[in-house]
Steps between C-alpha positions, in 0.01 A plus 500: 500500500467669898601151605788522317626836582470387850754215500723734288545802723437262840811496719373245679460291207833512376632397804291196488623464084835561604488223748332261282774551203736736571549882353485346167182359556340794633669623158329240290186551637483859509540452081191271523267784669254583247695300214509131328845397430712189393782394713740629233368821457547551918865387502531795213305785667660374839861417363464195774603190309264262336536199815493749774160660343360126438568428908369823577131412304534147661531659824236781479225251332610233802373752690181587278608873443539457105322285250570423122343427210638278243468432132690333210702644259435374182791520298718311811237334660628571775306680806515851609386609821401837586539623864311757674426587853181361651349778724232371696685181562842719597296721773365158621842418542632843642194513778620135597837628561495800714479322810790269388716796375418705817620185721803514324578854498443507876684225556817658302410818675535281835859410395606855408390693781669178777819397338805674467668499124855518376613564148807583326533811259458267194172444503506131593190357687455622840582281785325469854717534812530126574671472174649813443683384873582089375652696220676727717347812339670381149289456195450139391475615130798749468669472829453904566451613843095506647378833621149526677273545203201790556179320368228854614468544147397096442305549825324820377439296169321159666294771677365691250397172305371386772292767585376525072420149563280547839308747302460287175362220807295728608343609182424169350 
């Protein structure tokens, strides 16, 4: 059960969940922690639909962080599977990743703190200068002018997981 707790309450962890399936993976497996459950019952304590839980399982046992266990129902004959999340084979996979997900949150980091961004004030995707200027500082989505965009708070973000990451690195 420690094993468990760890993934649950492990920033670093989610992140790598997160990037493996999305929020609503990191959703689906946080259900799994500690508890056996069919795909159904996931999609109800999630409210995620039924397809979009069944990629999510697909996706986290691709990548050997949940397991099942299946068995027939006698009166359909059809077969159930019960999901749960596989702890020993999930920190496996988490260790393996740190490097990768530090990489990539340098890299990003790289991008934020030597680029110049432009966004309107509806919330459409930020634009570097090159495009913000072939658009001349118009959005491409609504058309709204570009103003410079202040990323510190992205910055300040990329750091700090950065530096929980280091120490996680450091740790193993």
């Amino acid at each position: 059960m420690g094993e468990e707790k760890i993934l649950q309450e492990d920033p670093v962890f989610k992140e790598i969940l997160i990037r493996i399936s999305g929020e609503h993976g990191y959703q689906v497996a946080s259900e799994l922690v500690g508890n056996e459950m069919t795909d159904e019952e996931l999609a109800k304590r999630t409210g995620i639909k039924l397809n979009l839980v069944r990629k999510i399982l697909y996706d986290l046992y691709d990548n050997r962080v949940v397991g099942y266990r299946r068995t027939r129902d006698e009166n359909s004959g059809w077969y159930i599977y019960y999901w749960r999340i596989e702890p020993e084979r999930a920190l496996e996979f988490f260790d393996n990743n740190k490097r990768l997900l530090l990489q990539k949150l340098q890299e990003r980091l790289d991008q934020e703190q030597n680029s110049m961004f432009f966004g309107c004030d509806n919330g459409c995707p930020k634009l570097p200068f090159e495009l913000a200027a072939e658009n001349d500082f118009k959005c491409p989505k609504c058309g709204n002018q570009l103003k410079q965009f202040d990323n510190s708070n992205i910055i300040t973000a990329l750091e700090r997981q950065i530096e929980s990451l280091k120490e996680h690195l450091a740790g193993s």
